[in-house]
C-alpha positions as CSV (number, residue, x, y, z in Angstrom):
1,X,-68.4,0.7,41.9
2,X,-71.4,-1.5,41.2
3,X,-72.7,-1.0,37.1
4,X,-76.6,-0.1,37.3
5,X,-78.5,-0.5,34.5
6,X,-80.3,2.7,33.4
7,X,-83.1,4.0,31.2
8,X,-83.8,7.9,30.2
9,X,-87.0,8.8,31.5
10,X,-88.0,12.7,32.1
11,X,-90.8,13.6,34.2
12,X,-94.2,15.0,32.5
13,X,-93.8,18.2,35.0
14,X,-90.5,18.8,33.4
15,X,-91.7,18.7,29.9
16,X,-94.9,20.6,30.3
17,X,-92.8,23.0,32.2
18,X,-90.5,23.7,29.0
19,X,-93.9,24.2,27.3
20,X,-94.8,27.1,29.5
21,X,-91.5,28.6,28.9
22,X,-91.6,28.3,25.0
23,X,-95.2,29.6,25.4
24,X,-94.3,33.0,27.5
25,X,-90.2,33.7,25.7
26,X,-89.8,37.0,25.3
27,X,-88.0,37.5,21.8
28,X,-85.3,40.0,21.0
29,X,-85.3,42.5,18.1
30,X,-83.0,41.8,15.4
31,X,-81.3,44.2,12.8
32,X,-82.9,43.6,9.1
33,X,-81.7,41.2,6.8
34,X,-78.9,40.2,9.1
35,X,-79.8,36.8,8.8
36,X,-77.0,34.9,11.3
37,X,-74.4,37.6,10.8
38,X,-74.7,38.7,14.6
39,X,-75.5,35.2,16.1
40,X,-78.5,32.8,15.9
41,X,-81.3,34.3,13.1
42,X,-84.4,35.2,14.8
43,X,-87.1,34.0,12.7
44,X,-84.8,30.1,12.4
45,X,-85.2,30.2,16.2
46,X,-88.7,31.0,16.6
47,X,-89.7,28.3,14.3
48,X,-87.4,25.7,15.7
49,X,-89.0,26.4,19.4
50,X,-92.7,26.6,18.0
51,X,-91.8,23.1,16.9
52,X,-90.3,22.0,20.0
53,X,-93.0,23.5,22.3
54,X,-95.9,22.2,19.9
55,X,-94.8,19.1,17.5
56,X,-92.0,17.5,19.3
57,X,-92.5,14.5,20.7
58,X,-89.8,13.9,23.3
59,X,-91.0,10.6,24.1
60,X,-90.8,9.1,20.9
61,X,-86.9,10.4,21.7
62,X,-86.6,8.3,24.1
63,X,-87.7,5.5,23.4
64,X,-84.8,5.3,20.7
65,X,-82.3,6.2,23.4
66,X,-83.5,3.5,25.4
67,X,-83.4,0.9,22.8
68,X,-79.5,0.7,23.5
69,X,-78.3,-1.1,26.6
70,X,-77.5,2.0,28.9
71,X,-75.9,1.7,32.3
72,X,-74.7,4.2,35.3
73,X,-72.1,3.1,37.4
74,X,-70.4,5.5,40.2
75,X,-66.7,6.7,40.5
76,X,-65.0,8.5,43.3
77,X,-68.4,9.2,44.4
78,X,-69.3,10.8,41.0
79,X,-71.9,9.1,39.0
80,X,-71.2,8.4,35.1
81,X,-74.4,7.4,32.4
82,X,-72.9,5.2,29.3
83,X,-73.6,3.6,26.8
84,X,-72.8,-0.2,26.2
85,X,-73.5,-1.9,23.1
86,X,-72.0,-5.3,22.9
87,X,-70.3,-6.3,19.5
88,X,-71.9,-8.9,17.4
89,X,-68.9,-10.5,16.1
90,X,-66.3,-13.3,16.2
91,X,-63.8,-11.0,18.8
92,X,-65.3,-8.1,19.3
93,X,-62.6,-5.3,20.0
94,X,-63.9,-3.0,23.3
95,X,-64.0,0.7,22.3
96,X,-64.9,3.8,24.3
97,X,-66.2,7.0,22.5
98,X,-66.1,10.2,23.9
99,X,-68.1,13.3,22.7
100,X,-67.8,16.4,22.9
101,X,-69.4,20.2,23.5
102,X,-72.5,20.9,22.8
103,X,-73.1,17.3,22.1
104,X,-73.8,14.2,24.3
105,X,-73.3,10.1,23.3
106,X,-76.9,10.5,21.3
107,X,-74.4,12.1,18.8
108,X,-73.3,8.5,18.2
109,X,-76.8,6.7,17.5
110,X,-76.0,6.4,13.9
111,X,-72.8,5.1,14.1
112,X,-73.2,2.5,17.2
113,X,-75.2,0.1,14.9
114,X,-72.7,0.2,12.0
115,X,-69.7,-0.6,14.8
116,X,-71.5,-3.6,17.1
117,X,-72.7,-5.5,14.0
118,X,-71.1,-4.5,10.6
119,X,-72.9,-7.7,9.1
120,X,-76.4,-6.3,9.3
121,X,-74.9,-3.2,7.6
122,X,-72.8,-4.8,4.4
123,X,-69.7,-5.2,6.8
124,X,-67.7,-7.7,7.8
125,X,-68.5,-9.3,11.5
126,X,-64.6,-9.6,12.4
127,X,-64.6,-5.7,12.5
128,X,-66.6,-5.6,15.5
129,X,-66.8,-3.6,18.3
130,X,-67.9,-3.9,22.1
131,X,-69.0,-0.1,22.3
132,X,-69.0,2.1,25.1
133,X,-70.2,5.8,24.7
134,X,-70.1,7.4,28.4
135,X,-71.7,10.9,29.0
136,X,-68.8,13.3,30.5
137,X,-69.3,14.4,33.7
138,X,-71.4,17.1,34.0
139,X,-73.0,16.2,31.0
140,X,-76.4,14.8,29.8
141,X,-77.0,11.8,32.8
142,X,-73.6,11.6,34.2
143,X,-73.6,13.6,37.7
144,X,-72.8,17.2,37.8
145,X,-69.0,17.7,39.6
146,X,-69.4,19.6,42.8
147,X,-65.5,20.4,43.2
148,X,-63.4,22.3,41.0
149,X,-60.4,20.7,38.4
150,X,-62.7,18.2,36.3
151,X,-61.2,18.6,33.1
152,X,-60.0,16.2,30.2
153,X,-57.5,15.2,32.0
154,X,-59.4,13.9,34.7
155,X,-62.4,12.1,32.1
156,X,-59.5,10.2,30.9
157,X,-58.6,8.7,34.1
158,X,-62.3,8.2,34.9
159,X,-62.7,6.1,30.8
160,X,-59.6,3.9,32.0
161,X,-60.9,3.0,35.3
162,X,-64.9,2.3,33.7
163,X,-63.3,0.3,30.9
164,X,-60.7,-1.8,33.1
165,X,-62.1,-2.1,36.5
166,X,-65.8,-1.6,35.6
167,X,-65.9,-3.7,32.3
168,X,-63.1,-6.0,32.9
169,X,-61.1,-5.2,29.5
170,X,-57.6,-5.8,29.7
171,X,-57.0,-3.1,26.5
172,X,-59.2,-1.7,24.4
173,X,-58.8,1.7,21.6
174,X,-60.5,4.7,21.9
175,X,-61.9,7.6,19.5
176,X,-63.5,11.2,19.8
177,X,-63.6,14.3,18.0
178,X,-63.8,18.0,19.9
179,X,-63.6,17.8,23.8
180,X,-63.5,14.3,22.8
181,X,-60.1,13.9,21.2
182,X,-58.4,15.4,24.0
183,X,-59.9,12.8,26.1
184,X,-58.7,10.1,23.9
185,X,-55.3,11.5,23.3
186,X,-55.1,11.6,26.9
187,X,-56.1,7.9,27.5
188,X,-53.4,7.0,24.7
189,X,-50.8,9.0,26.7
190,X,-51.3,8.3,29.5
191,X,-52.6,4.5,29.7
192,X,-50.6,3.4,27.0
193,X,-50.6,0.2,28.6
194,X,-54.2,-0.9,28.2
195,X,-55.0,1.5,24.9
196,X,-53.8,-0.2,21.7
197,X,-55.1,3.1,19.6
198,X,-56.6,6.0,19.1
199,X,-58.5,7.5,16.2
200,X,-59.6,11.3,16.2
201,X,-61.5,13.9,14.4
202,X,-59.5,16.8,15.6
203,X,-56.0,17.1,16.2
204,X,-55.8,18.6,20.1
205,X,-55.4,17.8,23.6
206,X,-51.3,17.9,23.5
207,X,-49.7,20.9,22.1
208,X,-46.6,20.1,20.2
209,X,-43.3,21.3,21.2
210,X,-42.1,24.1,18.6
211,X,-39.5,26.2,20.8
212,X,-35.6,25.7,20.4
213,X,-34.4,22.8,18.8
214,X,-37.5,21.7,17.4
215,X,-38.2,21.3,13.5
216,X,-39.0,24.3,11.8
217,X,-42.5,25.3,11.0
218,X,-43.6,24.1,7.5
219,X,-45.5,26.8,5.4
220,X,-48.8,24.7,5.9
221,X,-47.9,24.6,9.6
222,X,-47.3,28.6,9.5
223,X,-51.0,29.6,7.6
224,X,-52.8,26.7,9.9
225,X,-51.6,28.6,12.7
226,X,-52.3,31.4,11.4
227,X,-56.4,30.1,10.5
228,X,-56.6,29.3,13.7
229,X,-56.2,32.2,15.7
230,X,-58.2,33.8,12.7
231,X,-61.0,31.8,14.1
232,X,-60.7,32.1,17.6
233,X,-61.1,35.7,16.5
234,X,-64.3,34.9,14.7
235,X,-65.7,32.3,16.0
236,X,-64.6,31.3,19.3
237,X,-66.5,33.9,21.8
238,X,-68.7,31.1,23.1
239,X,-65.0,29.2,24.1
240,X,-64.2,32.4,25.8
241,X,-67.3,33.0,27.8
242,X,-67.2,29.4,28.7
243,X,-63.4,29.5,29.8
244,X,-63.4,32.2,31.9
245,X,-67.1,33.0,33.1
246,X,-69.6,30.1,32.5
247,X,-71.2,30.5,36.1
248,X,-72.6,33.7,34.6
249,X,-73.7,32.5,31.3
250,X,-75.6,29.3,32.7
251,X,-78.3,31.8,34.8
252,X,-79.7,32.9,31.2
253,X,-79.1,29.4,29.6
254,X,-80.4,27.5,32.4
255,X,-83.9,29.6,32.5
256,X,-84.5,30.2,29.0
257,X,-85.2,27.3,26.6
258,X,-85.2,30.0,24.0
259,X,-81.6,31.0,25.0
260,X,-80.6,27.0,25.4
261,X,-81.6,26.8,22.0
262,X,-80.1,29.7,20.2
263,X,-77.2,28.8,21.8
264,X,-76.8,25.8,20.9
265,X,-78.0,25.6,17.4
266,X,-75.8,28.2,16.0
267,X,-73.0,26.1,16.6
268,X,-74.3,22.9,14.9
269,X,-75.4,25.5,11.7
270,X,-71.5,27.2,12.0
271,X,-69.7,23.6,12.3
272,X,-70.9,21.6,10.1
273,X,-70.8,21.0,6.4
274,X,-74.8,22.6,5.7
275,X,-73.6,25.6,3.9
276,X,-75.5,27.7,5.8
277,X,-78.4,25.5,6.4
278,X,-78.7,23.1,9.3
279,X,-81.6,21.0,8.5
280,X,-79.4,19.6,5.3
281,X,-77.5,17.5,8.0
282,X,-80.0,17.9,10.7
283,X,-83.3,17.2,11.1
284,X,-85.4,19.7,14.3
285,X,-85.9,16.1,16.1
286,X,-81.5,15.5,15.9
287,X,-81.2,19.4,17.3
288,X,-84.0,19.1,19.6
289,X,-83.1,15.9,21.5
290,X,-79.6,17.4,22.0
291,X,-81.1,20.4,23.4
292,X,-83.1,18.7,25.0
293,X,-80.9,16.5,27.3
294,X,-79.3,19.6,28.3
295,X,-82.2,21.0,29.0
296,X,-83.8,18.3,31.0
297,X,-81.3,17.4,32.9
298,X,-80.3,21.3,33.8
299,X,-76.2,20.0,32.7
300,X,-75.6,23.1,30.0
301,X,-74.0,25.1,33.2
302,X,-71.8,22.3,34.4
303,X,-71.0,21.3,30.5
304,X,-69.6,24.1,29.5
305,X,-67.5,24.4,32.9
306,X,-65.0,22.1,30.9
307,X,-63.3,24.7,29.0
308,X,-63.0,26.7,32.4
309,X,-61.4,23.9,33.9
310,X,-59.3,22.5,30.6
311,X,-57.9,25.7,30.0
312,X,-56.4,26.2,33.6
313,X,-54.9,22.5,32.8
314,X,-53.0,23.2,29.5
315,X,-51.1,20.2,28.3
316,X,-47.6,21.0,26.3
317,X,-45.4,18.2,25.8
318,X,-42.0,18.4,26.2
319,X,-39.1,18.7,23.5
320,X,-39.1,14.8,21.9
321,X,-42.5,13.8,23.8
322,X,-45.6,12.9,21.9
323,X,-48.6,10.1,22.0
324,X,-46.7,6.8,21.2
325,X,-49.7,4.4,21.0
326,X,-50.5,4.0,17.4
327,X,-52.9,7.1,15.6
328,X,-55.5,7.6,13.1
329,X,-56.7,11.1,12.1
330,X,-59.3,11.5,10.0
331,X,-60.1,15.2,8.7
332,X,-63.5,16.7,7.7
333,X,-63.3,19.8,5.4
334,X,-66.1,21.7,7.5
335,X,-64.1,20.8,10.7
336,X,-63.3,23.9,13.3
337,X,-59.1,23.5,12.9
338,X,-57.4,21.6,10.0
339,X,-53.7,21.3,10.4
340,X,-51.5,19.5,8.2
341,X,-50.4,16.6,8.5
342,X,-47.0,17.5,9.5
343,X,-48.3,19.5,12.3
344,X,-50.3,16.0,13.6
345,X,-46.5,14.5,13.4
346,X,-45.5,16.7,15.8
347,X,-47.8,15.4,19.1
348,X,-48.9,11.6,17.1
349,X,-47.8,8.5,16.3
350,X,-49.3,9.0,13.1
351,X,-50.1,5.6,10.9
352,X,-52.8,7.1,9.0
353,X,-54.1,10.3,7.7
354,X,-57.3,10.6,6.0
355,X,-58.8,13.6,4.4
356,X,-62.8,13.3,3.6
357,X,-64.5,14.7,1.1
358,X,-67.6,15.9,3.5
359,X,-68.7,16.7,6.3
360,X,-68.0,18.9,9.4
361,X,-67.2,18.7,13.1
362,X,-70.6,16.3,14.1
363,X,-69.1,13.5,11.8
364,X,-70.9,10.9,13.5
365,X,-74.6,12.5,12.8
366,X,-73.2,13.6,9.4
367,X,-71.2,10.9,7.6
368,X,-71.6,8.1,9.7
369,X,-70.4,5.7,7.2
370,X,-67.4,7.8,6.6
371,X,-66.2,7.6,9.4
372,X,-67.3,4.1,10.2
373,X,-65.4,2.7,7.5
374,X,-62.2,4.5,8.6
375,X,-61.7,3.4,11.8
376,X,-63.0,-0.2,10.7
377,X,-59.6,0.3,8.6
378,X,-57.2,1.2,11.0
379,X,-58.5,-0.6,14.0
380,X,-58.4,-3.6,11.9
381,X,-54.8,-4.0,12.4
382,X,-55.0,-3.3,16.2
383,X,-56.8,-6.5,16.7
């Protein structure tokens, strides 16, 4: 298990090969005036792929990417990409972040800075952080998995072994929002021993016990639930697709940067706190590197084969079971669930609750300080 370091470099044939493509799409019709009603809005998506296919400049990308330290390493015979940005402080405290779907660790560009040294950014240097930011397998530069069953249970054992075997840490805390906080719920569960705590953006991974003997739904608890399945209704067809077919869906998605696109960019518009406009968090270059690693690196097929195999893994605790390390939650108003905090109670060793006044599920891209300054908070009193 020998750590490699590793720069993002994509080939000119690849690039002018996603030109072509843009160049010969063949667009849909739309119904009038629909604007996103029935999915991604024509017109948005044309303009975002003339841009890509005629003003982008993917290597200017890059270079950014590769102006953090980025290493590969191999596992079990499955290589993982990460990030590792050493803290610039008087005790660093090691920290591995985890991303989610559709999303990758450039999602944390803005944020990595503010966490290694907080004293070039008004902070204070004893809230530093050794960061490490791996891509999940199957995503971005980490490997694709060629067997069945990688799901988050499985990422968290793979974290644990990169951050104690590979990097030598003896305990560490972890964070992530989405796919991403069911990894680190799972690292806190599960390696209790080596993670002092966990901060996350959304409350999931374990599903509370709530059959006989447990505490009685709160009226919060009872209209969350109720939201929630309101929005799986809504909004979650993509999970769906993803969680039962997603060999299917990658053959248009793997062809078509048209499709890669559209696909992708309705969730950052529907997520996030933009009110219906996703350049107000996001500028085309933030959307179109995302896409872009996917696209690259051909990984949206074997990315979106997490919620097949998560699904088939559910995790329930049992009756007077939950996450015992100590946990932060910080909610987002624009975020996909937002249970109270009674329902968080339920699964966490709560110690703090915070409730932002901004922002939507891509936190780190769209109130990077926000959420900087509250895990600086609790994390402080891990160290």
């Amino acid at each position: 298990m020998a750590v490699q370091p590793f720069k993002v470099h994509v080939p000119d044939s690849t690039l002018e090969d996603l030109r072509e493509r843009l160049a010969d799409t063949r667009w849909p019709e739309e119904i009038n005036d629909s604007r996103w009603d029935y999915g991604s809005n024509l017109a948005y998506v044309k303009e975002l792929t003339e841009y890509w296919r005629t003003r982008f400049d993917w290597r200017a990308q890059e270079e950014k990417l590769n102006s953090f330290a980025q290493y590969r390493t191999t596992i079990d015979g499955l290589g993982i990409h990460f990030i590792y940005e050493r803290g610039k402080g008087p005790n660093p405290l090691p920290l591995v972040i985890t991303h989610g779907w559709p999303k990758n660790p450039l999602e944390m560009v803005k944020i990595i800075p503010l966490l290694t040294d907080p004293a070039s950014h008004g902070g204070d240097p004893a809230d530093s952080f050794d960061v490490v930011v791996p891509s999940g397998p199957g995503f971005g530069f980490s490997d694709r998995p060629q067997h069945p069953g990688m799901n988050y249970w499985r990422i968290a054992d793979l974290w644990a072994r990169i951050m104690t075997e590979e990097l030598g840490y003896q305990q560490f805390v972890a964070q992530g929002g989405d796919w991403g906080a069911s990894v680190t719920a799972r690292l806190g569960y599960t390696y209790s021993q080596y993670v002092k705590g966990i901060h996350i953006t959304l409350v999931g991974g374990a599903q509370p016990y709530i059959g006989p003997g447990s505490r009685e739904l709160t009226e919060a608890e009872k209209v969350f639930l109720e939201e929630r399945e309101r929005w799986r209704q809504d909004e979650g067809g993509y999970a769906h697709i993803q969680g039962t077919k997603p060999q299917t869906l990658s053959y248009g998605l793997n062809d078509s940067p048209a499709g890669l696109a559209a696909w992708i960019v309705e969730k950052w518009r529907s997520w996030s706190d933009c009110d219906g406009d996703v350049e107000r968090r996001f500028t085309k270059d933030e959307l179109l590197t995302n896409i872009t690693i996917y696209w690259a690196t051909q990984t949206i097929g074997s990315s979106t084969r997490l919620y097949y195999e998560s699904q088939r893994s559910p995790w329930t605790l049992e009756q007077g079971d939950r996450i015992q390390v100590p946990c932060a939650v910080a909610t987002f108003p624009k975020e996909l669930f937002k249970p109270p905090r009674e329902w968080a109670e339920r699964s966490l060793n709560l110690q703090q609750w915070s409730t932002m006044p901004r922002g939507g599920h891509f936190a780190s891209l769209e109130e990077p300080e926000l959420l900087v300054e509250d895990m600086r908070t609790f994390f402080r009193g891990l160290r």
